[in-house]
C-alpha positions as CSV (number, residue, x, y, z in Angstrom):
1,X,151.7,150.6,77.1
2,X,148.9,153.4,77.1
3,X,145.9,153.2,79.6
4,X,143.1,154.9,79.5
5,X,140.1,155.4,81.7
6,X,136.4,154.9,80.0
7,X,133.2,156.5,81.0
8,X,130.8,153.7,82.0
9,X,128.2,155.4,83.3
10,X,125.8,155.2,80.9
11,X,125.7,151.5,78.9
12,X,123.5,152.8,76.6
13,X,125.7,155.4,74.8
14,X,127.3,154.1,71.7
15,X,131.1,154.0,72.0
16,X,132.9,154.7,75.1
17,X,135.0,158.1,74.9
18,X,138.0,158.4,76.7
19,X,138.0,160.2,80.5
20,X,141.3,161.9,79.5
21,X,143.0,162.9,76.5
22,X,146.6,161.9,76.0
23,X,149.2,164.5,76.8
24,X,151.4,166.1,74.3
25,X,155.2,165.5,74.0
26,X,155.5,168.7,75.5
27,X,153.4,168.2,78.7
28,X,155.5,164.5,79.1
29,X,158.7,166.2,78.7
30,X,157.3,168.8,81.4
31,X,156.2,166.2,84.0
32,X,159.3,164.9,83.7
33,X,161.5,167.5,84.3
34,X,159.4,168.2,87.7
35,X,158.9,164.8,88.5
36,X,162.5,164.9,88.6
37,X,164.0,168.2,90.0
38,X,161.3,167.0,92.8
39,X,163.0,163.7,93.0
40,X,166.4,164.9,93.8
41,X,165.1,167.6,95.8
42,X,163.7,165.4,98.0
43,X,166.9,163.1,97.8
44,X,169.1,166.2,98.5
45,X,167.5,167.7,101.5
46,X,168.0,165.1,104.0
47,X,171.4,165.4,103.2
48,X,171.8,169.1,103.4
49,X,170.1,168.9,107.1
50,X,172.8,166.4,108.0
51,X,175.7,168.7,107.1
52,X,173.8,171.9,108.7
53,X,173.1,169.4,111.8
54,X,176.9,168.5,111.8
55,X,177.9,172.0,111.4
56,X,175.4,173.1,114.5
57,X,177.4,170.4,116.4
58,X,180.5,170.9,115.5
């Protein structure tokens, strides 16, 4: 489902334009990639600490 944001500023104008233009296949396809390498990165650091924190300890 696609939502987009209007300008509604101005009632008078005649059709409401869109804020933001829809994104290419290529920009989704790179959004997801970094949404996702940022995903596990932030799932795999807490778990890198803990094996450096067990490795201090140790």
């Amino acid at each position: 489902m696609a939502v987009r944001s209007f300008d509604v500023r101005d009632v008078r104008s005649a059709p409401a334009r869109p804020i933001d233009s829809p994104l290419s296949r290529r920009a989704r396809r790179r959004r997801r990639q970094r949404l996702s390498v940022l995903g596990a990165t932030l799932v795999g650091v807490p778990f890198v600490v803990a094996l450096v924190a067990l490795g201090v300890a140790h």
